[in-house]
C-alpha positions in Angstrom: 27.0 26.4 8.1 30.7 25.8 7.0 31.0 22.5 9.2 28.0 21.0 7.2 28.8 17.8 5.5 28.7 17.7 1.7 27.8 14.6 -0.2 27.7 14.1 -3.6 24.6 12.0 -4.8 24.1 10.7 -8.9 21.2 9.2 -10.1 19.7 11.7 -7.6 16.5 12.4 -9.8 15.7 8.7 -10.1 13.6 6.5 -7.3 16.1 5.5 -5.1 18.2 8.9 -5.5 15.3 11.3 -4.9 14.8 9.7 -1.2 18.2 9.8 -0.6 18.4 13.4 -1.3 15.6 13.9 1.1 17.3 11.6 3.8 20.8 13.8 3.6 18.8 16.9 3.6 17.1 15.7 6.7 20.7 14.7 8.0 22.0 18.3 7.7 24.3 17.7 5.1 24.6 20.1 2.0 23.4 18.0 -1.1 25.0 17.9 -3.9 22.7 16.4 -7.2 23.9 15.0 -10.1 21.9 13.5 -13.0 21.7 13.0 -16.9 18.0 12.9 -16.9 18.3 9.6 -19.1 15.7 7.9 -17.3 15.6 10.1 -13.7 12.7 12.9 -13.4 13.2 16.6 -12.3 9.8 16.3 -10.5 11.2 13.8 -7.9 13.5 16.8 -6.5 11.6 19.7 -7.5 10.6 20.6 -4.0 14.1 20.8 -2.8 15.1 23.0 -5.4 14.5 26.1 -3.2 16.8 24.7 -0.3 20.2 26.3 0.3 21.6 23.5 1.2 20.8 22.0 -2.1 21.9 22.1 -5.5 21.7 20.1 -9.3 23.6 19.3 -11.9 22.5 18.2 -15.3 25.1 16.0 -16.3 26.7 12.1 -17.3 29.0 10.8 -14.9 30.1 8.7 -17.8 31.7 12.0 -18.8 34.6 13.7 -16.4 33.2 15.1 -13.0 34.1 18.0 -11.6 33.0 18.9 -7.8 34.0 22.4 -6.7 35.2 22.8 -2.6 35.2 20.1 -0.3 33.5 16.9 -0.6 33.3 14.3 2.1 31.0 11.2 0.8 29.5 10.1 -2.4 26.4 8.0 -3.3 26.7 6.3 -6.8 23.0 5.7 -8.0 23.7 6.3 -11.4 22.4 4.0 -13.3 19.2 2.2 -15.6 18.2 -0.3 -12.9 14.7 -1.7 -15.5 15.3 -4.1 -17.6 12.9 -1.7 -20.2 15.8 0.6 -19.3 18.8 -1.5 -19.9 17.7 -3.3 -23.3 17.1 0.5 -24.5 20.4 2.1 -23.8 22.6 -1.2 -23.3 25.8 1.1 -24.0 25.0 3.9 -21.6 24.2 1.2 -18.9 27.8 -0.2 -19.5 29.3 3.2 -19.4 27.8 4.5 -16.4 28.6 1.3 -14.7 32.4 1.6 -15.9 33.3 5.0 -17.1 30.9 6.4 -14.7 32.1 4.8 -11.3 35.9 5.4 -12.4 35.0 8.8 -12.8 33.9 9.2 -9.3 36.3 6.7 -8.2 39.0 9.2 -9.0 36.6 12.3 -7.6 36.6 10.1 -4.2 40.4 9.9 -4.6 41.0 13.1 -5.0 38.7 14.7 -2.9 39.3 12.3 -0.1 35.7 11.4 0.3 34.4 8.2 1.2 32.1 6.5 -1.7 29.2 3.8 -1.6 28.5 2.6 -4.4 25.4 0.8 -5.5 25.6 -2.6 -6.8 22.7 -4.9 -7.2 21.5 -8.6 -6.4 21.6 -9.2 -10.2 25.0 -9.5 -9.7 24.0 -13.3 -8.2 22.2 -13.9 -12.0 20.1 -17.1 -12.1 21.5 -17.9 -8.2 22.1 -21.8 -7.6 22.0 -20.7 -4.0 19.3 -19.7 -2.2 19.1 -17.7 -0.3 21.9 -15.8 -1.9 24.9 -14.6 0.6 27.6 -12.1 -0.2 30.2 -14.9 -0.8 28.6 -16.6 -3.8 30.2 -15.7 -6.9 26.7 -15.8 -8.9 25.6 -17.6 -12.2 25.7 -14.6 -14.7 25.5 -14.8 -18.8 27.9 -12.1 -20.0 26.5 -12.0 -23.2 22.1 -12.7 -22.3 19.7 -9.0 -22.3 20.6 -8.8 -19.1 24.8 -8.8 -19.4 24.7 -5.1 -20.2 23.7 -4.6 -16.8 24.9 -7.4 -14.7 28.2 -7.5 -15.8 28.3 -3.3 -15.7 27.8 -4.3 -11.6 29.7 -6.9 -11.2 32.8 -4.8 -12.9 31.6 -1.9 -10.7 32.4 -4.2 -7.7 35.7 -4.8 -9.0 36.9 -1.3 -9.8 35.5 0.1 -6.6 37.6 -3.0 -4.7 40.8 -2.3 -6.7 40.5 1.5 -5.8 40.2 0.7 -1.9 43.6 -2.0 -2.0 45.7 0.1 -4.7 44.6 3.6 -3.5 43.3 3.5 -0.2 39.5 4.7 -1.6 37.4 4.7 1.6 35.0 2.5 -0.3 31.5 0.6 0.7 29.1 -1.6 -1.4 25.6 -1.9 -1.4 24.1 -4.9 -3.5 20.4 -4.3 -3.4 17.5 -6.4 -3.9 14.0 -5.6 -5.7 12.8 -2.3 -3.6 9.4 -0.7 -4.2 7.9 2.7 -2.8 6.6 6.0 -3.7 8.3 7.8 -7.1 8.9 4.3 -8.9 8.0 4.8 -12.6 4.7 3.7 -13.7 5.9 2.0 -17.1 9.6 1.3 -15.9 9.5 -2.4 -17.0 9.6 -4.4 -13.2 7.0 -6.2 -11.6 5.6 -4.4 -9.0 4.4 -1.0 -11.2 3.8 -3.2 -14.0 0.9 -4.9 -11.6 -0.3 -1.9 -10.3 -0.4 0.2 -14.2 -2.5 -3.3 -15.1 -4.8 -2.9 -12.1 -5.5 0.5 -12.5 -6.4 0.0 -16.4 -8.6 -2.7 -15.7 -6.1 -5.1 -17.7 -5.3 -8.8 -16.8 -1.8 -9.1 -14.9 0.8 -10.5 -17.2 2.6 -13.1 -15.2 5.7 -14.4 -17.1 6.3 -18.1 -17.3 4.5 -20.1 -14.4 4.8 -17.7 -12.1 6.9 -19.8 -9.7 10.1 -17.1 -9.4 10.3 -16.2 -6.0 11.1 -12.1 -5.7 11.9 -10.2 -2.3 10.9 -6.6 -2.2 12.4 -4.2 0.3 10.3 -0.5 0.9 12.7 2.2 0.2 12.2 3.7 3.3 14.2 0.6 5.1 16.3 0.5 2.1 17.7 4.0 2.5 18.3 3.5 6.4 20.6 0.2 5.3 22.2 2.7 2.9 22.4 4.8 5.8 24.0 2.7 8.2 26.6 1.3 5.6 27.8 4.8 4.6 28.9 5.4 8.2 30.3 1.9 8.8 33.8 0.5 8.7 32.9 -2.5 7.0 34.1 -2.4 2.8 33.3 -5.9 1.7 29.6 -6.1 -0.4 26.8 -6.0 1.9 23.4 -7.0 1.3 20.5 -4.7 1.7 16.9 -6.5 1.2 13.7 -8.1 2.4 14.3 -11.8 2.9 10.4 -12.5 2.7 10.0 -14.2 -0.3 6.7 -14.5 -2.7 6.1 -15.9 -5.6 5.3 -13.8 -8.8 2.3 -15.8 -8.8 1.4 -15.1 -5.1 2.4 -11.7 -5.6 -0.1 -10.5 -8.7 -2.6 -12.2 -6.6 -1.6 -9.8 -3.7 -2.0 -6.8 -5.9 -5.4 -7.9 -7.4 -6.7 -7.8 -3.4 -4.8 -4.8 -2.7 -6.4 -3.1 -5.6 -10.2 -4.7 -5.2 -10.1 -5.4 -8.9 -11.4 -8.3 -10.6 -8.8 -9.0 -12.8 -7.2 -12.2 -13.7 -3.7 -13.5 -13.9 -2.3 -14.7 -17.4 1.0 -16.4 -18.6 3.4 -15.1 -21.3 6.4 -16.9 -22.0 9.7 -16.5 -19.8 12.3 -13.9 -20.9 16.0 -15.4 -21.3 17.9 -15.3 -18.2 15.0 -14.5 -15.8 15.9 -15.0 -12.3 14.1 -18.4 -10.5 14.9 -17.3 -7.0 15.8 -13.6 -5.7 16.0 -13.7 -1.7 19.0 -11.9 0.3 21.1 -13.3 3.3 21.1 -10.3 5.6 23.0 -11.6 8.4 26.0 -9.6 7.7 23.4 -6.3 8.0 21.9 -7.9 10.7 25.1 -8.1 12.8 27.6 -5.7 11.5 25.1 -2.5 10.8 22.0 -3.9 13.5 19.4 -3.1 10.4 16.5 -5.0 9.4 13.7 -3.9 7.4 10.3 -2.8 9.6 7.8 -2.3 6.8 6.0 -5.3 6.1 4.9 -5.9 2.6 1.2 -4.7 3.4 1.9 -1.7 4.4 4.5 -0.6 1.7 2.4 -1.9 -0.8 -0.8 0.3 0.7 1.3 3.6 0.4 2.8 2.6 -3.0 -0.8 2.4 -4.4 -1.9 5.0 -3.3 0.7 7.5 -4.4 0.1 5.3 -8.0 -3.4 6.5 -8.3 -2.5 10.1 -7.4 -0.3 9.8 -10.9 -1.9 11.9 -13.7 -4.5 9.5 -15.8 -2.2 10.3 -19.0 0.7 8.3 -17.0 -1.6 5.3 -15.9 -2.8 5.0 -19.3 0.8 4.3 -20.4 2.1 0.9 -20.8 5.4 -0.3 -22.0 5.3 -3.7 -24.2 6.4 -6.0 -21.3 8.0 -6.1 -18.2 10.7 -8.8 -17.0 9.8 -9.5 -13.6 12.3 -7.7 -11.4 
């Protein structure tokens, strides 16, 4: 089909990438994959592999990008997005989030595509606000474990704005909040696989300092229509995408333990430095300007999250990185 839309999607073999492959697929469009394999995994696209309409490149966005033919959108989901991830490879976290999203910054430019990029809620840091709209500046430490990451987003934002104003970039910005679902790694470091990895090893669930820090998780099924519906829209200022039902950590391991039918307990570790007290979107501007709201209520998600957990091979459960840091 030579009217098929191509988009251009990196980070495409990660969690959030691999679904929006399948959703663009479904959509018609002719997908166009690009990942370093840092932390993404071939296995979360493998089955579109034998699609026409589908196609992968191993490669760093950090590094120039070259797109042959046409290209009329791209998705920027390049990046670590676990704090195991980040305090690993703090460079290639602030390269992909600078280098990388000029790179495709100037691929938008010159191909005349429109690009969304995808920022996070950690751009709001510790928040003295809560819950957190798009107009608070946030309450970042430039130089904590987490700067390498934060401030790679929030200078993301800033490139991707300039490009719109200076060069008329049809740009859009996503900042999303904690989102679970099917193809999150195991032993990636956040709080939700962390409790489930504990839960099926029959460990206690590690609850960093009192357990009070309020989180908000999204399932990626409503995050990716929110994606959806913000590619297509006019409006270029950073939106929100998130769950504004907020739980406890707390609240939440206890959710898990009864989800699972264990008998575990919960137990207390110390805090990590800059952990987030409060993590809860404002989604009226999603609510009015793109009419989305997430459907899937935490039960549910969670019940098909578990579930494709368990199916993981036993050598994968039986993993566990040294902590995670409640995100």
């Amino acid at each position: 089909m030579e009217n098929r839309k191509r988009i251009l999607i990196t980070g495409a073999a990660g969690f959030l990438g691999s679904h929006l492959c399948d959703r663009y697929i479904k959509e018609g469009f002719h997908v166009i994959a690009m990942d370093n394999l840092i932390t993404g995994d071939l296995r979360n696209i493998e089955h579109l592999f034998p699609l026409e309409n589908f196609e992968f490149y191993n490669h760093d966005v950090s590094k120039y990008v070259h797109v042959s033919g046409k290209l009329d959108y791209i998705l920027h989901f390049a990046s670590p997005a676990s704090p195991i991830d980040y305090l690993k490879i703090p460079i290639q976290t602030l390269k992909v989030g600078s280098l990388g999203t000029h790179n495709l910054l100037g691929l938008a430019k010159d191909k005349k595509a429109r690009i969304l990029v995808a920022s996070t809620s950690e751009v709001y840091g510790d928040p003295n606000v809560n819950p957190q709209p798009e107009e608070y500046w946030g309450n970042v430490n430039p130089v904590g474990p987490r700067g390498v990451y934060d401030e790679a987003k929030r200078f993301q934002e800033a490139i991707t704005m300039a490009y719109h104003t200076f060069h008329s970039v049809e740009t859009r910005i996503i900042r999303i909040f904690n989102t679970y679902g099917p193809r999150m790694r195991l032993n990636d470091g956040r709080v939700l696989p962390a409790f489930i990895g504990q839960a099926l090893r029959g460990e206690e669930l590690t609850v960093f300092g009192d357990g009070s820090q309020t989180r908000s998780f999204c399932y990626v099924d409503d995050l990716v229509e929110g994606i959806h519906r913000l590619l297509l829209s006019d409006y270029v200022q950073p939106m929100n995408i998130g769950n504004p039902d907020e739980i406890t950590i707390r609240q939440f391991g206890e959710e898990i333990i009864k989800l699972t039918g264990t008998n575990q307990q919960l137990v207390s570790k110390p805090l990590p430095t800059d952990d987030p007290k409060q993590r809860r979107p404002d989604i009226t501007k999603a609510r009015a300007i793109l009419g989305w709201e997430p459907k899937v209520n935490r039960a549910e998600g969670l019940k098909i999250t578990y579930e494709y957990f368990k199916s993981l091979p036993d050598i994968e459960i039986q993993h566990k990185d040294f902590a995670y840091y409640n995100k």
